[in-house]
C-alpha positions as CSV (number, residue, x, y, z in Angstrom):
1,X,114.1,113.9,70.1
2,X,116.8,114.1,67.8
3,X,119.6,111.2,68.2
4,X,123.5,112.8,69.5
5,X,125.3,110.6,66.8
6,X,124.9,108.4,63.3
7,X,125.4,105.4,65.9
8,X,122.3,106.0,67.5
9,X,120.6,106.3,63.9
10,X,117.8,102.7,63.5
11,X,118.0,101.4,60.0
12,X,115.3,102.1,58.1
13,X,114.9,98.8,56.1
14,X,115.1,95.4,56.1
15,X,118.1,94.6,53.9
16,X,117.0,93.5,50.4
17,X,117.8,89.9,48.4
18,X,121.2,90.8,46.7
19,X,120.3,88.9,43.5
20,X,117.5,91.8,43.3
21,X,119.9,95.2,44.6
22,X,121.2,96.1,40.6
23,X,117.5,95.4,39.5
24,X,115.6,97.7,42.5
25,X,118.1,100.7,42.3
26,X,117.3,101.0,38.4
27,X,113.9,100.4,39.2
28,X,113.5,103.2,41.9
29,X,116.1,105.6,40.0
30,X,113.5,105.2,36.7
31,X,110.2,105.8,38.8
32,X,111.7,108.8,40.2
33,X,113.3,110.4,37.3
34,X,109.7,110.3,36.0
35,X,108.3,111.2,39.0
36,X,110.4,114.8,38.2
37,X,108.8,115.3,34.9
38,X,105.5,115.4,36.4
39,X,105.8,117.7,39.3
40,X,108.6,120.3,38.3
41,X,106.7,123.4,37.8
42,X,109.6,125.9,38.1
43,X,113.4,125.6,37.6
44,X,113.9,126.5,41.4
45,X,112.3,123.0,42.3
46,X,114.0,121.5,39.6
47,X,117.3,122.5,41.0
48,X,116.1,120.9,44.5
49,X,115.0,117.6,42.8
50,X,118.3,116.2,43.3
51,X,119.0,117.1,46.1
52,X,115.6,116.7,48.1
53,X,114.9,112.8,46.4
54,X,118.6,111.6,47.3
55,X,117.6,112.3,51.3
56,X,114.0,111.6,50.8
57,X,113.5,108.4,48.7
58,X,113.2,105.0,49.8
59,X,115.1,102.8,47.2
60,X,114.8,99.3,49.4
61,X,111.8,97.5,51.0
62,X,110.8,99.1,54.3
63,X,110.4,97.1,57.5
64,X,106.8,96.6,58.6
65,X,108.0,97.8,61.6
66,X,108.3,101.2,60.7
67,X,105.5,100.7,58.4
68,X,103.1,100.3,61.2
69,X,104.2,103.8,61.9
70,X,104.2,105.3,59.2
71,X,100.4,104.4,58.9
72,X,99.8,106.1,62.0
73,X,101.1,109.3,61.0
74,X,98.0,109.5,59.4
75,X,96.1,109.3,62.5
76,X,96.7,113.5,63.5
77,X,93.1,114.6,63.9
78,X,91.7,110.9,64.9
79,X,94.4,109.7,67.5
80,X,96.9,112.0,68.8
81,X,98.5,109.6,71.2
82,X,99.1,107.0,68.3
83,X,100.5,109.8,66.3
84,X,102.6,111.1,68.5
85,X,104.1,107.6,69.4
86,X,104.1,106.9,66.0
87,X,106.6,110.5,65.1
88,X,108.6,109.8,67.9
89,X,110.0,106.9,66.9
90,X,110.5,107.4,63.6
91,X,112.4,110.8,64.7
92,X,115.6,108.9,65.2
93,X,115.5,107.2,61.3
94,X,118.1,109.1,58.7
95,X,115.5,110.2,56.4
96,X,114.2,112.5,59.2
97,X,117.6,113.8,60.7
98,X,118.8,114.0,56.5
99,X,115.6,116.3,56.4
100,X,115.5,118.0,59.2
101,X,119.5,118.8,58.5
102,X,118.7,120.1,55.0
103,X,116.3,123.0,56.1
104,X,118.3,123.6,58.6
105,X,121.3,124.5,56.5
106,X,118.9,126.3,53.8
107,X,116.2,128.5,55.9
108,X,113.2,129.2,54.2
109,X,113.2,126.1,52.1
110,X,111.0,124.3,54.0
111,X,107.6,124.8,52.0
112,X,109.5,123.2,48.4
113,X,110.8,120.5,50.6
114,X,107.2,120.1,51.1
115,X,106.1,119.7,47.9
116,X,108.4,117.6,46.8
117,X,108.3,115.0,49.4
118,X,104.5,115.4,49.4
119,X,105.0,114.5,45.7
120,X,106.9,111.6,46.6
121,X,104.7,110.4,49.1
122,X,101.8,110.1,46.3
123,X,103.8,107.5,44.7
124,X,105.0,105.6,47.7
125,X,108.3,106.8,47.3
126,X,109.6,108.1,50.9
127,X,111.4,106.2,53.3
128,X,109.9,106.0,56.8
129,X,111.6,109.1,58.1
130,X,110.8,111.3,55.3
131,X,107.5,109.9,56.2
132,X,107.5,111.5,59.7
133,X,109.5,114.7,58.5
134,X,106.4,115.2,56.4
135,X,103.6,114.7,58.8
136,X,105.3,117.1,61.5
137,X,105.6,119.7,58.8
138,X,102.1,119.3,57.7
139,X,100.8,119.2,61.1
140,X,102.7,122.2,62.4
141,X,101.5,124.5,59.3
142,X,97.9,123.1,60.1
143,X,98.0,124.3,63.8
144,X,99.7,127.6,62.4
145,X,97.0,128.2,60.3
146,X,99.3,127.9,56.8
């Protein structure tokens, strides 16, 4: 279930040591840049890059909170209880509703939002919510047969 307002939206991470905040952006704004160079294979992804990395990308530690969950997202075929638990309450985190907002707004987009966050994901790069935006998406092409 989707939250009614931003006030109901959980914050996805536990705030980072200010001495560290100039340092981690750079650091996270580097790894993804590079990131791009390794997974653009047409300008039409290229052009999403942008877009797609500043909803999807998790540029501060994550809670182990919603860590826990994210680690059972992976548990589709094994444990559907855990997963479901698990996608329900990361539903309510920003990189979810950002996501879910996006391909809303821009039909048919849904497959190169894919791609990209599923390139993310191999580097550890989502947030939490992008997290459970991607494992609904995977598991609803898997039941359509896609």
């Amino acid at each position: 279930m989707v939250p009614s307002s931003l006030s109901e939206v959980i914050n996805e991470f536990v705030d980072p040591d200010l001495v560290f905040a100039d340092f981690e952006e750079k650091w996270w704004s580097t790894l993804v840049q590079t990131k791009s160079y390794h997974v653009l294979d047409s300008v039409y992804h290229s052009s999403l890059w942008s877009n797609i990395t500043g909803l999807a990308v998790t540029k501060a530690n994550v809670s182990p909170h919603f860590a826990n969950f994210v680690t059972s997202l992976g548990t589709w075929l094994s444990d559907r209880p855990a997963y479901g638990r698990a996608l329900w309450s990361l539903h309510s985190l920003l990189g979810y509703i950002n996501l879910l907002e996006y391909c809303a707004h821009h039909p048919g987009i849904d497959m190169e939002v894919f791609s990209i966050t599923k390139a993310l994901l191999t580097e550890g790069l989502i947030s939490p919510g992008t997290a459970a935006w991607l494992a609904e998406y995977a598991s609803v092409a898997k039941i359509a047969g896609c």
